[in-house]
DSSP file (Angstrom, degrees, kcal/mol; ACC not computed):
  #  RESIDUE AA STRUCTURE BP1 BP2  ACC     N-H-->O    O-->H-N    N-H-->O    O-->H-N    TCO  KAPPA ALPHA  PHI   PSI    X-CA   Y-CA   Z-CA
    1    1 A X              0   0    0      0, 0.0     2,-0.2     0, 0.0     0, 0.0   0.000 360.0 360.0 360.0 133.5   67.5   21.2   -8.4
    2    2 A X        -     0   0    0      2,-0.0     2,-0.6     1,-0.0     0, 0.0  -0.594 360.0-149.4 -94.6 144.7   65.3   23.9  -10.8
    3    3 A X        -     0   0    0     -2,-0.2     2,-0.8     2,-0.0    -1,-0.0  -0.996  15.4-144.4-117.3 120.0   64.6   26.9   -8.2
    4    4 A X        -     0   0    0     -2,-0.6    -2,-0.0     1,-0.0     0, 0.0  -0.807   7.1-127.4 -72.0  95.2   61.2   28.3   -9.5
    5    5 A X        -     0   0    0     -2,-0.8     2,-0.8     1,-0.1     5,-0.0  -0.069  16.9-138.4 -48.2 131.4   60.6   32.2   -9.2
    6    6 A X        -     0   0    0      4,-0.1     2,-0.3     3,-0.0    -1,-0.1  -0.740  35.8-175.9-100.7 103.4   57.2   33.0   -7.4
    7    7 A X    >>  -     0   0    0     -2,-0.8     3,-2.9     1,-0.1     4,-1.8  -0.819  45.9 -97.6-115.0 167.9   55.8   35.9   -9.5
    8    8 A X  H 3> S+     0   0    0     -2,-0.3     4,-0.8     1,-0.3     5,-0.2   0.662 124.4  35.5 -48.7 -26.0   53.1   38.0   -9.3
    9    9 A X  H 3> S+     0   0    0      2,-0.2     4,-3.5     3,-0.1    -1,-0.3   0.841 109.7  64.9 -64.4 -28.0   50.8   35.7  -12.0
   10   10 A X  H <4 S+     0   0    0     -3,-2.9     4,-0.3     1,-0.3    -2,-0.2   0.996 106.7  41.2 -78.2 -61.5   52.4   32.6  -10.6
   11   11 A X  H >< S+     0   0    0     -4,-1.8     3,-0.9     1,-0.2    -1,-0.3   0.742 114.6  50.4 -55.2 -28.3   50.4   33.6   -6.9
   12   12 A X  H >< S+     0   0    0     -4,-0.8     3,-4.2    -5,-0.3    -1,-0.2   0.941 103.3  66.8 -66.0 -56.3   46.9   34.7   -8.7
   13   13 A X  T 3< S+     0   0    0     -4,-3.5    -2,-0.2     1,-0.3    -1,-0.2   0.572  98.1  45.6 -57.3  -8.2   47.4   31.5  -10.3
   14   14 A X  T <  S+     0   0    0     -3,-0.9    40,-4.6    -4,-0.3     2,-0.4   0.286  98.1  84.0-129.4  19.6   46.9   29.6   -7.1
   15   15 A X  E <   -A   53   0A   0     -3,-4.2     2,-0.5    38,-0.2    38,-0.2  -0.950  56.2-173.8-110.4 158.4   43.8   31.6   -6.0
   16   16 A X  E     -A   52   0A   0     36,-2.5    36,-2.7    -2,-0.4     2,-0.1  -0.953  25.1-119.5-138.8 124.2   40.6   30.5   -7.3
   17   17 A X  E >>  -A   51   0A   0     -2,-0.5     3,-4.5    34,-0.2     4,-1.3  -0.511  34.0-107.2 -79.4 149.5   37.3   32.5   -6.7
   18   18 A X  H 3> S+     0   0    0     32,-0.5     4,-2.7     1,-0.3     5,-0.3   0.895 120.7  58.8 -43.0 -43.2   34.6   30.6   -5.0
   19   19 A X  H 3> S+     0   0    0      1,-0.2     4,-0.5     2,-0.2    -1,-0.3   0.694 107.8  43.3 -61.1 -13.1   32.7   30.3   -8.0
   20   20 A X  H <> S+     0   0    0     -3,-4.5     4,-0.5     3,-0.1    -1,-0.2   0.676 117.1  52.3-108.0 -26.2   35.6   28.4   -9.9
   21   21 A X  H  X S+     0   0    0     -4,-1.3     4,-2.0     2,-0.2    -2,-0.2   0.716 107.5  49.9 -81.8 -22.5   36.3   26.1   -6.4
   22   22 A X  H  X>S+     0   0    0     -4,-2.7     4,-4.7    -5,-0.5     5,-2.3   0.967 109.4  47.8 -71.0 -39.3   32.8   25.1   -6.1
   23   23 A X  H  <5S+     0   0    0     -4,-0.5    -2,-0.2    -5,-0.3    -1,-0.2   0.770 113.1  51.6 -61.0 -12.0   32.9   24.0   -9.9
   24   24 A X  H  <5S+     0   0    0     -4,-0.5    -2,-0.2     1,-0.2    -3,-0.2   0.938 122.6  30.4 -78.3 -59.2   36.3   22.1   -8.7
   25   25 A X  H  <5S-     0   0    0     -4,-2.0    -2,-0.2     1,-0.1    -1,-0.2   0.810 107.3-121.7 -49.4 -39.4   34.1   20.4   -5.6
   26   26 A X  T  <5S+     0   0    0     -4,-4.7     2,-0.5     1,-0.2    -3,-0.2   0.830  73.0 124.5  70.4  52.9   30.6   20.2   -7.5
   27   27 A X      < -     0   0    0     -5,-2.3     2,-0.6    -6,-0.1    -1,-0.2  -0.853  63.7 -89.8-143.8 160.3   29.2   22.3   -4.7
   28   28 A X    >>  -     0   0    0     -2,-0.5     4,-1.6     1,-0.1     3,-1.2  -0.414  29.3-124.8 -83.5 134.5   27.5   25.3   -3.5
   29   29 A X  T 34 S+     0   0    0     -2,-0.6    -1,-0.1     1,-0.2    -7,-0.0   0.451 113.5  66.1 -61.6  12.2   28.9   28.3   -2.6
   30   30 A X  T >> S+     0   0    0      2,-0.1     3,-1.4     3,-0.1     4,-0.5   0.581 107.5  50.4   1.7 -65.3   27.2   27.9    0.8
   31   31 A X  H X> S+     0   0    0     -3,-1.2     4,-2.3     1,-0.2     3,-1.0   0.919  98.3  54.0 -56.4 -42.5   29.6   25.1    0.9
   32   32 A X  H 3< S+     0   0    0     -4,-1.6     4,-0.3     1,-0.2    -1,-0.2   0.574 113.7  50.1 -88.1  -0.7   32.5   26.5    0.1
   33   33 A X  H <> S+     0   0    0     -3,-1.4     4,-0.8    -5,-0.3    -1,-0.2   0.370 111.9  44.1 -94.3 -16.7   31.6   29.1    3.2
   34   34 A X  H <X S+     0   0    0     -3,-1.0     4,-3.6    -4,-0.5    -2,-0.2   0.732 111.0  55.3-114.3 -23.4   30.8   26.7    5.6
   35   35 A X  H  <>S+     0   0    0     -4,-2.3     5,-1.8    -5,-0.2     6,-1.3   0.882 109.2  50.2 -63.1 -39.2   34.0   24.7    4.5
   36   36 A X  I >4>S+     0   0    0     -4,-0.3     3,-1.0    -5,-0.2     5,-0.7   0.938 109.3  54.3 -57.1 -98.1   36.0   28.0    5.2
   37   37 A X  I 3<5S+     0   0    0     -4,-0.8     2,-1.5     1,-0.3    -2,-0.2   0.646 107.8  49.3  23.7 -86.8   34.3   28.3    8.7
   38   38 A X  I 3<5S-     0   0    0     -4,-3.6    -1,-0.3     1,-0.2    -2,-0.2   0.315 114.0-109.2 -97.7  55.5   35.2   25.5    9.6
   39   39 A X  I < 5S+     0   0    0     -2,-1.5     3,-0.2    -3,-1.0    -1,-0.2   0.442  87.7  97.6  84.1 -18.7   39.0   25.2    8.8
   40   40 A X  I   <S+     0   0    0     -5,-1.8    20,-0.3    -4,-0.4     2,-0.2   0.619  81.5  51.6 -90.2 -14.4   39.1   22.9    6.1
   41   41 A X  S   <S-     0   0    0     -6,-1.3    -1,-0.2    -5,-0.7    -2,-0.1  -0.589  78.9-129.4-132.7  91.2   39.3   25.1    3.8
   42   42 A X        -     0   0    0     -2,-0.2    11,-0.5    -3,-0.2     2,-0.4   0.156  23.3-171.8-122.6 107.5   41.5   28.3    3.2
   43   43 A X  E     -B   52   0A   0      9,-0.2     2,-0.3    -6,-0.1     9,-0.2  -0.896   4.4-164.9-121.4 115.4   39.7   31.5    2.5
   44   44 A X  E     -B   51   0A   0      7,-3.5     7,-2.6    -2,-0.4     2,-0.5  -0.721  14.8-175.1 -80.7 135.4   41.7   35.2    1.2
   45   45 A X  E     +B   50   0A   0     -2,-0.3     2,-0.3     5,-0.2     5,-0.2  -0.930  14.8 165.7-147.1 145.6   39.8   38.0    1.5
   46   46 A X  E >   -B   49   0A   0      3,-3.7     3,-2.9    -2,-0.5    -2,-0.0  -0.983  64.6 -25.2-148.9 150.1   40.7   41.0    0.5
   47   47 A X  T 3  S-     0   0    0     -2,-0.3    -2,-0.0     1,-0.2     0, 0.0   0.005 127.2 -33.6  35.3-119.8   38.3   44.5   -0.1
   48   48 A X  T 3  S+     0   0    0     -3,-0.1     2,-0.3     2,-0.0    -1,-0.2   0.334 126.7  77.0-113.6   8.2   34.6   42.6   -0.7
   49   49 A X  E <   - B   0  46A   0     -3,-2.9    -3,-3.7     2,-0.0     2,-0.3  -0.867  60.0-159.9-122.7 152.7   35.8   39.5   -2.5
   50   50 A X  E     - B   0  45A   0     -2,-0.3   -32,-0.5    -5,-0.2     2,-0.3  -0.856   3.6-158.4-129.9-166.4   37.4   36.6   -1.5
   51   51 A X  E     -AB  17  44A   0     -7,-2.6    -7,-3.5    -2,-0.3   -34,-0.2  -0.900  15.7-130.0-164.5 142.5   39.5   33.7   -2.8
   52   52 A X  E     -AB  16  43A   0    -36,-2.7   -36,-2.5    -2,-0.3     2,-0.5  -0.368  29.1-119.0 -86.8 177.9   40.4   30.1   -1.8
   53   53 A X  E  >  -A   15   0A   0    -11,-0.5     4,-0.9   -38,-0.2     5,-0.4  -0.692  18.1-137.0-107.1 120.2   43.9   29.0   -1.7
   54   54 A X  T  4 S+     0   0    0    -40,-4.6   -39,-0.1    -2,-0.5    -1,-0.1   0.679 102.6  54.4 -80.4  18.9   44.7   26.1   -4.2
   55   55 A X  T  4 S+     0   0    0    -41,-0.3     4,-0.4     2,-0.1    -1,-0.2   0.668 104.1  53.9-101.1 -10.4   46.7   24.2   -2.0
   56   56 A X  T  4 S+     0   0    0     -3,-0.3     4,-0.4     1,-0.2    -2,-0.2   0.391 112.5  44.0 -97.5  22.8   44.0   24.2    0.5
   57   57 A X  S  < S+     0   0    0     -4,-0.9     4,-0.4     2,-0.2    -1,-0.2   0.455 110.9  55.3-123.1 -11.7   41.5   22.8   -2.2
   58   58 A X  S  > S+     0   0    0     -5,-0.4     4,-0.9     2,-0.1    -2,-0.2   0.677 109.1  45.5 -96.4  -3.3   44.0   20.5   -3.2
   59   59 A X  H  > S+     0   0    0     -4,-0.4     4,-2.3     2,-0.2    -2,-0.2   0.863 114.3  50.3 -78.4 -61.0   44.3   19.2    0.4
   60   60 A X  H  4 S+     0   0    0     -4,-0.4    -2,-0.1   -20,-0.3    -3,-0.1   0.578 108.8  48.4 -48.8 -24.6   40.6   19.1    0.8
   61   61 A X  H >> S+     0   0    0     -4,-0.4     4,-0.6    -3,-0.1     3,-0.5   0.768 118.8  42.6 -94.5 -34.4   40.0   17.1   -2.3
   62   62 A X  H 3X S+     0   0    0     -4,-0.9     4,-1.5     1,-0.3     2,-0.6   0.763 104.2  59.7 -46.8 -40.6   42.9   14.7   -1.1
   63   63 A X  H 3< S+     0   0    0     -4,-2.3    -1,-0.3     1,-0.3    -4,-0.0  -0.914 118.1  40.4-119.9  78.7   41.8   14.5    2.6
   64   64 A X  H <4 S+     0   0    0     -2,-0.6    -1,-0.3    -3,-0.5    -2,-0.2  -0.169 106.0  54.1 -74.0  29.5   38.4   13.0    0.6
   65   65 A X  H  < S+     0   0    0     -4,-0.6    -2,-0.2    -3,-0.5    -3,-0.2   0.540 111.0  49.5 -30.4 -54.8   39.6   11.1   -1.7
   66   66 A X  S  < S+     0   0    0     -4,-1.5     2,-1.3     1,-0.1    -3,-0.1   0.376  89.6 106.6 -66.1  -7.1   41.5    9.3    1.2
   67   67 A X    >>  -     0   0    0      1,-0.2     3,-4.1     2,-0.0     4,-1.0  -0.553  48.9-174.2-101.2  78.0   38.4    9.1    3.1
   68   68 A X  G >4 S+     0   0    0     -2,-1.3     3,-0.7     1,-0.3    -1,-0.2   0.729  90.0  53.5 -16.4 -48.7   36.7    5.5    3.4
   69   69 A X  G 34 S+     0   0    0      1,-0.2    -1,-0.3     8,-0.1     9,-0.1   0.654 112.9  45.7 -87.2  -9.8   33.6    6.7    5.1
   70   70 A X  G <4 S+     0   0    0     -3,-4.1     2,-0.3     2,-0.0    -1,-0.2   0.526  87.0 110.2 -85.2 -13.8   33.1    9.4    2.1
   71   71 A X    <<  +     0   0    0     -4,-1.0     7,-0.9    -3,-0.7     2,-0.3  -0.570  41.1 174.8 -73.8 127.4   33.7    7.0   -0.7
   72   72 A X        -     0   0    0     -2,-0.3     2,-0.4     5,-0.2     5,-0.1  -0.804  14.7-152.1-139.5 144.4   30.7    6.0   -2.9
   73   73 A X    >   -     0   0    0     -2,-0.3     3,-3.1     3,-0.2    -2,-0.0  -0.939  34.7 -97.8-133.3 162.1   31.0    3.9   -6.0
   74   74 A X  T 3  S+     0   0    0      1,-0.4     3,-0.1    -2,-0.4    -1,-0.1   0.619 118.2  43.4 -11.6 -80.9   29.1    3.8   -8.8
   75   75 A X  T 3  S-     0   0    0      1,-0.2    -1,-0.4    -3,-0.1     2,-0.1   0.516 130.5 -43.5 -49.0 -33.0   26.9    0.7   -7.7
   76   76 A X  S <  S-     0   0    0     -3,-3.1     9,-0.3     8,-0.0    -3,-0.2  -0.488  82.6 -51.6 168.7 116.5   26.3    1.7   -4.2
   77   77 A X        -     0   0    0     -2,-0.1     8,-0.9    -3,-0.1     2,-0.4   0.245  54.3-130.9 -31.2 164.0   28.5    3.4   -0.7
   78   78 A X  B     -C   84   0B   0     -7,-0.9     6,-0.2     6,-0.2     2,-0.1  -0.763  16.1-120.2-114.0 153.6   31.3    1.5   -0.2
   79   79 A X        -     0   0    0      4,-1.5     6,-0.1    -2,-0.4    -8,-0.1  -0.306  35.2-104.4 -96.1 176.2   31.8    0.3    3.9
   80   80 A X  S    S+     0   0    0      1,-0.2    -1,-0.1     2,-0.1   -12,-0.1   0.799 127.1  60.2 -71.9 -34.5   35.2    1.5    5.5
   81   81 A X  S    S-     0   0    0      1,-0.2    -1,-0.2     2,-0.1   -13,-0.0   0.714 125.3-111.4 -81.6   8.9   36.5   -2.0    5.1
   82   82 A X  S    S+     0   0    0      1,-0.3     2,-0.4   -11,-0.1    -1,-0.2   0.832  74.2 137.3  96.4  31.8   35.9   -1.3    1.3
   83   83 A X        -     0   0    0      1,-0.0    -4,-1.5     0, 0.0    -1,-0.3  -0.754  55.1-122.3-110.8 142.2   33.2   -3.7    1.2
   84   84 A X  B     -C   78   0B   0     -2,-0.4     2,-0.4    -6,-0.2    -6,-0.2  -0.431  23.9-143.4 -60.4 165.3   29.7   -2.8   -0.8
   85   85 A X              0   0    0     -8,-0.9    -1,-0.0    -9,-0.3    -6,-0.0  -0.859 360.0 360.0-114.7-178.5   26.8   -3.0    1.2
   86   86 A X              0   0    0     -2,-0.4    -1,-0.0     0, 0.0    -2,-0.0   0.380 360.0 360.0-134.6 360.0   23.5   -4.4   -0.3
């Protein structure tokens, strides 16, 4: 088992200013405020800036990805039971 050293780059390297998490989401930074708010999303804030956490934007993108009732294809929403509708 490789033990990875946590250095100081390695931890900037897994916060991401709002402006680089919105480009991850395709969203507004309005969003990425109101995501914070309400829990789903991970915000550090430090002096006047903040910065999301990339494990909680990789959770967020997971936890809808996994999410039937958010899943849209191409052609049309997709039902929960994975079915188009018409």
């Amino acid at each position: 088992m490789t033990v990875r050293k946590r250095t100081a780059s390695s931890t900037l390297n897994e916060l991401l200013t709002v402006d680089e998490a919105q480009e991850a989401l395709r969203c507004s930074r309005r969003k990425i405020y109101r995501l914070a708010s309400q829990g789903r999303l991970r915000l550090v804030k430090f002096d006047r800036s903040a910065r999301v956490t990339a494990s909680s934007l990789q959770q967020l993108i997971s936890e809808i990805a996994g999410s039937p009732a958010l899943a849209v294809d191409v052609e049309g929403p997709v039902t929960e039971a994975g079915k188009k509708t018409t």
